[in-house]
C-alpha positions in Angstrom: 33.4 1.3 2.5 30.0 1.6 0.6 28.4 -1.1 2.3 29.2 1.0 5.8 28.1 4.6 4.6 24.7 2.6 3.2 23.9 0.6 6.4 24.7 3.5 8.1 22.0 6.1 6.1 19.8 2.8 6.4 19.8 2.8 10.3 19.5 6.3 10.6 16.7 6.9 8.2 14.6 3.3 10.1 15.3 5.6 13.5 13.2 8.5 12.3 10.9 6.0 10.6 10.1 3.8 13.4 9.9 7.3 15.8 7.3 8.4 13.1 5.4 5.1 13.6 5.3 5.1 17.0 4.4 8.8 17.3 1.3 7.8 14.5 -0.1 4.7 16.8 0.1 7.6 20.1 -2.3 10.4 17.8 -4.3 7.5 16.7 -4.9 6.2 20.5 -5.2 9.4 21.3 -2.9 9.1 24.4 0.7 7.9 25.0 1.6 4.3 25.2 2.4 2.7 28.6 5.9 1.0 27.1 6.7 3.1 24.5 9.8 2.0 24.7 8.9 -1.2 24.4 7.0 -0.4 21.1 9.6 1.6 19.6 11.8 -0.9 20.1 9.7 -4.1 18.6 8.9 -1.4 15.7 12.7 -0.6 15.1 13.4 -4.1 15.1 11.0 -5.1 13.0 12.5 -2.4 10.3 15.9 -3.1 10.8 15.6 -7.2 10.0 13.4 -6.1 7.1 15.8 -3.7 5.5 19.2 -4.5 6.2 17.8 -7.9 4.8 16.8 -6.7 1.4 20.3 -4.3 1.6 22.2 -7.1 1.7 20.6 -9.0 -0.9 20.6 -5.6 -2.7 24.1 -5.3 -2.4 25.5 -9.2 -2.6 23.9 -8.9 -6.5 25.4 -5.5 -7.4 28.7 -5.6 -5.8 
């Protein structure tokens, strides 16, 4: 039941990251991407392999 409510926070908290990320690269540009989409989505997968990959490590050891 841990595991879910963590993975869970995790996903949620990588959303607004990866929205942030995206948001950063459009001010920086100084216009909106084409495929933002497309970005967001590269971005968002890029933090979820990341950290559901060091959660689980994380949480193999402790548990």
């Amino acid at each position: 039941m841990m595991e879910i409510l963590v993975f869970t926070l995790n996903a949620i908290v990588i959303y607004f990251l990866a929205d942030w990320i995206v948001n950063f690269i459009e001010t920086r540009k100084g216009e909106v991407l084409k495929q933002r989409q497309v970005v967001f989505f590269v971005v968002f997968l890029s933090l979820a392999l990341l950290s559901f990959n060091i959660l689980r490590s994380v949480l193999t050891t402790a548990f």
